[in-house]
C-alpha positions in Angstrom: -1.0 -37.6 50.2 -4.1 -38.6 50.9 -6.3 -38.8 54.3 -8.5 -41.3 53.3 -11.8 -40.4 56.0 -12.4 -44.7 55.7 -15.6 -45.7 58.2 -13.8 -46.9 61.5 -14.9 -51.1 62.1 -18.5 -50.9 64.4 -16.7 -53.7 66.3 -13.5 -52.0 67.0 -15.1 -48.9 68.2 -17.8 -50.7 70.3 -14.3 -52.4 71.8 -12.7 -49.4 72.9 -15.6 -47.9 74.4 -16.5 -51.0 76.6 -13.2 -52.8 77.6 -13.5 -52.7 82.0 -10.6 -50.7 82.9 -10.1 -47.2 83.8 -7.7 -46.2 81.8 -9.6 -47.8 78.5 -12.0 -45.1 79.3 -9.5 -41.9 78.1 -10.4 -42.4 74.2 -8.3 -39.4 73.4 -6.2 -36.6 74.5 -4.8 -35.9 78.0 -1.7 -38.3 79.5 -0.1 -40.0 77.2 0.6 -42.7 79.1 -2.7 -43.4 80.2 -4.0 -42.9 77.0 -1.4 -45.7 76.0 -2.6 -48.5 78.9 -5.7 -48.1 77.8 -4.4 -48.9 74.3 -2.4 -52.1 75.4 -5.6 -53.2 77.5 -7.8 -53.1 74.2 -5.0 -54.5 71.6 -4.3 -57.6 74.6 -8.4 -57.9 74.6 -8.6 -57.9 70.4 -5.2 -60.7 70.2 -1.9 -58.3 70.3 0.9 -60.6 71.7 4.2 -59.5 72.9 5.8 -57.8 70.0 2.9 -55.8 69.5 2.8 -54.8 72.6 7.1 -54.1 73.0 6.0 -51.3 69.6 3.5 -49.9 71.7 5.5 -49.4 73.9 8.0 -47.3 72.1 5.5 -44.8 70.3 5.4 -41.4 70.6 3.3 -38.5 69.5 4.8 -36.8 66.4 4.4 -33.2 66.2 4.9 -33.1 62.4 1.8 -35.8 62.0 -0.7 -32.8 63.4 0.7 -29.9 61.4 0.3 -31.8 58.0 -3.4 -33.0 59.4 -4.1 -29.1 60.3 -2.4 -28.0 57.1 -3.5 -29.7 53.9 -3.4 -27.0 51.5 -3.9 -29.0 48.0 -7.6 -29.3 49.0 -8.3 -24.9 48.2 -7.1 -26.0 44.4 -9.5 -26.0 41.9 -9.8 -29.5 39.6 -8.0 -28.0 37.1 -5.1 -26.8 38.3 -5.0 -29.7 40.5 -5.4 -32.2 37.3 -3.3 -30.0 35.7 0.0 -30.9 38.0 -1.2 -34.3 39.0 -1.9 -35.6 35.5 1.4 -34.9 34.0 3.7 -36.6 31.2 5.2 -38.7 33.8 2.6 -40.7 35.3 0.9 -41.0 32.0 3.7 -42.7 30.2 4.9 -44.6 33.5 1.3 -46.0 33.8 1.1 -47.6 30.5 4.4 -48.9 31.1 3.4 -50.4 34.4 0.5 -51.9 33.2 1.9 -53.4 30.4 4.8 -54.4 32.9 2.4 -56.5 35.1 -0.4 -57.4 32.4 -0.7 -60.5 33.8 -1.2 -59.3 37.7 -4.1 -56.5 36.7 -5.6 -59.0 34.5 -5.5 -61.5 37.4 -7.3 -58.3 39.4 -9.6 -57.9 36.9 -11.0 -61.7 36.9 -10.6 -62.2 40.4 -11.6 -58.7 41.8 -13.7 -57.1 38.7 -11.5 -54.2 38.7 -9.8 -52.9 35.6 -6.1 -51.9 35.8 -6.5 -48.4 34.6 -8.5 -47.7 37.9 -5.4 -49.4 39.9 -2.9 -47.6 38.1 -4.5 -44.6 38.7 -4.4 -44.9 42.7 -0.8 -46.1 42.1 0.8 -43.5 40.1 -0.9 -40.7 42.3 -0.3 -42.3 45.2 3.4 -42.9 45.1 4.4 -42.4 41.6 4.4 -46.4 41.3 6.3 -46.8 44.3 9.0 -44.4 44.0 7.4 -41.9 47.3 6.2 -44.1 49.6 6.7 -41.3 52.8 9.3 -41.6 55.6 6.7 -41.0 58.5 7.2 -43.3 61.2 3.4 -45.2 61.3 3.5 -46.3 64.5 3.9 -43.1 65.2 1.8 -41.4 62.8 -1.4 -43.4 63.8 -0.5 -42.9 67.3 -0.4 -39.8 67.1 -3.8 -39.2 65.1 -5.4 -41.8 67.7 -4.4 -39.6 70.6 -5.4 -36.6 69.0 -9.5 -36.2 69.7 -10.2 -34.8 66.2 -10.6 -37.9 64.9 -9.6 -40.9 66.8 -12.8 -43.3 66.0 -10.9 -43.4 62.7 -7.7 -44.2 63.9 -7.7 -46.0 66.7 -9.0 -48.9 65.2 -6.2 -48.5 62.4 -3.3 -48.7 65.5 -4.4 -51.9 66.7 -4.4 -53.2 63.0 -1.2 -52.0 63.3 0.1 -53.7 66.3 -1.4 -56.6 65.2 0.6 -57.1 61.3 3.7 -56.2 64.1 2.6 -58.6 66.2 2.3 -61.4 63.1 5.6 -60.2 61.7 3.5 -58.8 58.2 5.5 -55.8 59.1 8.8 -54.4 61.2 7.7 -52.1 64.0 9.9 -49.6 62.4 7.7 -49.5 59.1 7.5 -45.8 57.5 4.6 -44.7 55.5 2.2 -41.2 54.7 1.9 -39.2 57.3 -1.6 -40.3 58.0 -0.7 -44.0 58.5 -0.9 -45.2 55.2 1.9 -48.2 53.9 3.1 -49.2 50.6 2.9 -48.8 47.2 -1.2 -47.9 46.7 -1.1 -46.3 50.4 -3.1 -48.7 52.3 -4.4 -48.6 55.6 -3.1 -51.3 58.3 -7.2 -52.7 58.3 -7.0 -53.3 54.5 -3.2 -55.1 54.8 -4.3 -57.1 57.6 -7.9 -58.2 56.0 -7.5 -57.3 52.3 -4.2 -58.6 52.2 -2.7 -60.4 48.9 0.0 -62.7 47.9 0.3 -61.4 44.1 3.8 -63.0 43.7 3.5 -66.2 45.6 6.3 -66.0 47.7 4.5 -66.6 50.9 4.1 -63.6 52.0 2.0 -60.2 51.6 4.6 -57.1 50.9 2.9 -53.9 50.5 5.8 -51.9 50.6 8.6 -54.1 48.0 6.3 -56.3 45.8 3.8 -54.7 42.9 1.9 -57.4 42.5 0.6 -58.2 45.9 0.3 -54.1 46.3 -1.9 -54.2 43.0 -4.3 -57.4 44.0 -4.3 -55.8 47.6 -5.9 -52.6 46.2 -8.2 -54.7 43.7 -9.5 -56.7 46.7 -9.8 -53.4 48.7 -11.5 -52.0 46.1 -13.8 -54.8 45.0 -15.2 -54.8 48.7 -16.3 -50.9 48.6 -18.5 -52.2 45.9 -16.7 -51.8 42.7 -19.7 -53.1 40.2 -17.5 -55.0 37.4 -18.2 -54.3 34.1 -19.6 -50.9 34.6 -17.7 -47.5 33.7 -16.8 -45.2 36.6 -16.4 -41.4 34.8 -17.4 -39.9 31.7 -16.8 -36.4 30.0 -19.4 -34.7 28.5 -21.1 -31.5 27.2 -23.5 -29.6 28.5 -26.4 -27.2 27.0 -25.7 -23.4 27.4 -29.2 -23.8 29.5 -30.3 -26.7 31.6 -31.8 -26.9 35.1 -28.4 -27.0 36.2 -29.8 -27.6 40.0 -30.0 -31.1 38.5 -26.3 -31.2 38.9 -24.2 -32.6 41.9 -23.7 -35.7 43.4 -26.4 -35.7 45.2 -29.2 -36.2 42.3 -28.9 -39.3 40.1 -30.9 -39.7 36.3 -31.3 -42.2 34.3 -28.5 -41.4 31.4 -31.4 -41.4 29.0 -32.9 -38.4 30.7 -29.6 -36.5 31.0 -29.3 -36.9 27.4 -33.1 -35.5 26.9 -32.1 -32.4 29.2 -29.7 -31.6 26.1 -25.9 -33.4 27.7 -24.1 -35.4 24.6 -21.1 -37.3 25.1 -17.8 -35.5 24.9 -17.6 -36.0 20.8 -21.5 -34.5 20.6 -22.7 -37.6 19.8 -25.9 -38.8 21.9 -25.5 -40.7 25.1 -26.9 -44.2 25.1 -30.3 -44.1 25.8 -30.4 -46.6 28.6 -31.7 -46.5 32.5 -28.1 -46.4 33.8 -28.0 -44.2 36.9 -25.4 -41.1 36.3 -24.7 -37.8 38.1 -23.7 -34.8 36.4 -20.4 -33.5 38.1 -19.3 -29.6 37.0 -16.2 -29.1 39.2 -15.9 -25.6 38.3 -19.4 -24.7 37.3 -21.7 -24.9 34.4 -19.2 -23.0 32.0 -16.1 -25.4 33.2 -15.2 -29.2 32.7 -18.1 -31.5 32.6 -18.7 -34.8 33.7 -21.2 -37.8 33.9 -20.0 -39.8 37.3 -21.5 -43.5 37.8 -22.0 -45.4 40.5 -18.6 -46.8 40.5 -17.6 -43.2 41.2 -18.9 -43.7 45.2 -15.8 -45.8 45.2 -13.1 -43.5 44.5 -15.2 -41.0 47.3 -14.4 -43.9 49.6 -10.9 -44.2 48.9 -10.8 -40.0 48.9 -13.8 -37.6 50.0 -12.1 -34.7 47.8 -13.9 -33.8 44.9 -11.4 -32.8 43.2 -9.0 -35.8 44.0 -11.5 -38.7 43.1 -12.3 -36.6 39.6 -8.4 -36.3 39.1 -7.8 -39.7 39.8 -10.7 -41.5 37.9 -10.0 -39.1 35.1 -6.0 -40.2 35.0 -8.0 -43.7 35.2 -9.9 -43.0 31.9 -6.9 -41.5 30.5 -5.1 -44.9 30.8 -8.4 -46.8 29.3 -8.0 -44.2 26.2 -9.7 -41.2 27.2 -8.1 -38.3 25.8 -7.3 -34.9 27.7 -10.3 -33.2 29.3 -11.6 -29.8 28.1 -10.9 -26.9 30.4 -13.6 -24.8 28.7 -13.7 -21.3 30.3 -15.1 -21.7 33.7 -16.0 -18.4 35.5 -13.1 -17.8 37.9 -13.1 -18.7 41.6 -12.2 -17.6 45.1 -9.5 -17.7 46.9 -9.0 -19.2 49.7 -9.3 -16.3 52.1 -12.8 -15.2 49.7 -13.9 -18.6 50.3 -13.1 -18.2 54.2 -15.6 -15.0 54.1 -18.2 -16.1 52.2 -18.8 -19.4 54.3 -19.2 -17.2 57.0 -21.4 -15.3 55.1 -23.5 -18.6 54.2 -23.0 -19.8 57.9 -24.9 -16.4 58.8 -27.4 -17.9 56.4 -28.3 -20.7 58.7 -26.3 -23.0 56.0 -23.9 -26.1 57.4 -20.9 -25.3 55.6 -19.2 -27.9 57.7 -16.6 -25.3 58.7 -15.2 -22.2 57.8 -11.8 -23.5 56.4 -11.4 -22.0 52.8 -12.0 -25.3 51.6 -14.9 -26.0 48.6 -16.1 -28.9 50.2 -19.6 -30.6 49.5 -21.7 -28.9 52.2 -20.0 -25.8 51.1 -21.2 -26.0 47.4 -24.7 -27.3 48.6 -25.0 -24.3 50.2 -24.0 -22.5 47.4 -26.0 -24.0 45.1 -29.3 -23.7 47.6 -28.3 -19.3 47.7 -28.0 -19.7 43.7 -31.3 -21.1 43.5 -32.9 -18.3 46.1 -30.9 -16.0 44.0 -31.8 -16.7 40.9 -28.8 -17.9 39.5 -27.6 -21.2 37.8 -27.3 -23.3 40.3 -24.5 -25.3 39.8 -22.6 -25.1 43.0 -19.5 -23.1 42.2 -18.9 -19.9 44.2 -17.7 -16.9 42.4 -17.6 -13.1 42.9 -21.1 -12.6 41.5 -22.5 -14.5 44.2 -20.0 -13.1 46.6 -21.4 -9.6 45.7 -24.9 -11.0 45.8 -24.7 -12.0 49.3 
């Protein structure tokens, strides 16, 4: 479900742009087949033997793959109602049940890899619901499709010669099925992260992303580990917040000390001080300053790695703390927002602004809400980054 926007390898990309044949030089778009030679000329360059090459062969641009990537829809919800559906009764008792089920394998993730197993079980149960939707996209297909496509094809062309090469090894059957963005097995990992992050968690041999838990969990701890999960540190907290704060201190983009965000007035979710220490924290409000609020850490930058939504990475770390104990977050009563088509008009109307809104897409994205939160500011209003009609009005 998710298109995880994952830095394509320098090397890779360097690769494709150089390799000495004409047809190499068609990085996207136009003939197919063209675009395909060039493809077999830079996996034969990077390794790909024969069987890679026989898959190549056979794939073919899905149709479905670029109406999903044009078309994702769960991105105009706000965190709560997306929270709301994701983090349900299901996946909250089938996660403790999981990680009791495999104690042993997340506490073998968390000594190896320094990541706990509520963070894994997180991924996992939103992911796939522990395995049970795993997607029925062809990805061979799927990634040769999104490779072809020239919206983003530095992403996943790299991802298509990972591909070709876990064919090539026999890791997986050329008929493998996946998310329709090229993502395999039970924590949706790309082909780069089963061919380099790959783990044997039951010791038969062999790495099976798809049919084994435990080398889908390690694989995600080792995958997650090397975004720069800092062990031992916390990842998401809730708190409260003042009725009055320079709320332009807010967003991901400022960090504080925790010992200052607890001088401006924000207490833990309880109302009991925050510890007074130097540990850097960013104070996330989702929907606003009268809506859910959080202190995110820097184990936080992880989960925007894995997912650049906003309101994904607070679902899924919140689901996370949920499993470690947290309870329910507070929906307080955040002002309403826009809807899509509102949000549509006024990112035109901050575009008209001279603001980057990175597109005008109905999407609250996080040029969108620095934008907002620079016209609240000029405005005079709290700036905290969540459109609503007021500021619609305003502008």
């Amino acid at each position: 479900m998710r298109p995880r926007l994952k830095a394509a390898p320098l090397l890779a990309i360097l690769a494709a742009i150089t390799l000495p044949t004409a047809a190499s030089a068609q990085q996207c778009g136009g003939d197919f087949a063209a675009w395909r030679a060039g493809v077999e000329a830079q996996a034969v360059a990077e390794g790909v033997g024969p069987a890679g090459r026989a898959a190549l062969a056979r794939a073919r641009v899905d149709e479905r793959v670029l109406r999903r990537d044009r078309a994702q829809a769960v991105f105009t919800q706000t965190f709560r109602e997306f929270a709301g559906r994701m983090i349900n009764e299901y996946r909250l008792v089938n996660g403790r049940r999981n990680l009791e089920k495999y104690a042993r394998t997340f506490a073998e993730a968390q000594s190896r890899f320094g990541v706990p197993g509520p963070v894994i079980a997180s991924f996992w149960a939103l992911e796939t619901d522990f395995g049970a939707v795993q997607g029925d996209f062809s990805t061979l297909d799927a990634l040769t499709t999104l490779a072809h496509d020239c919206r983003r094809p530095e992403i996943f062309r790299p991802e298509l010669i990972a591909l070709l090469k876990l064919i090539d090894r026999g890791a997986v059957p050329a008929d493998v099925t996946g998310a329709w963005a090229g993502e395999i097995g039970q924590l949706q990992m790309l082909p780069s992260d089963y061919l380099e992050k790959g783990v044997d968690g039951d010791g038969d041999g062999r790495v099976d992303l798809k049919g084994s838990a435990p080398d889908a969990i390690l694989t995600a701890a080792h995958a997650i580990a090397a975004l720069g999960w800092k062990a031992g540190q916390p990842w998401l907290d809730e708190v409260r917040v003042p009725a009055a704060m320079p709320w332009e201190l807010a967003g991901l983009e400022n960090r504080l000390p925790r010992s200052e965000w607890a001088r401006l007035g924000v207490t833990a979710r309880d109302g009991s001080p925050l510890p007074a220490d130097a540990l850097p924290a960013r104070l996330v409000l989702p929907m606003g300053h009268k809506g859910p609020a959080f202190l995110a850490y820097d184990n936080f930058d992880i989960y925007l790695e894995w997912n650049q939504s906003l309101v994904y990475t607070l679902t899924a770390a919140h689901l996370a703390a949920r499993f470690a104990g947290a309870p329910p977050f507070d929906p307080r009563s955040p002002e309403p927002g826009l809807a899509p088509e509102v949000m549509k008009q006024l990112q035109g109307k901050l575009a008209a602004r001279g603001h980057d809104v990175g597109g005008i897409d109905g999407i609250l994205g996080a040029m969108t809400r620095e934008a907002v939160r620079k016209e609240q500011m000029r405005l005079g209003l709290p700036a905290d980054g969540w459109p609503t009609a007021s500021l619609f009005s305003r502008l």
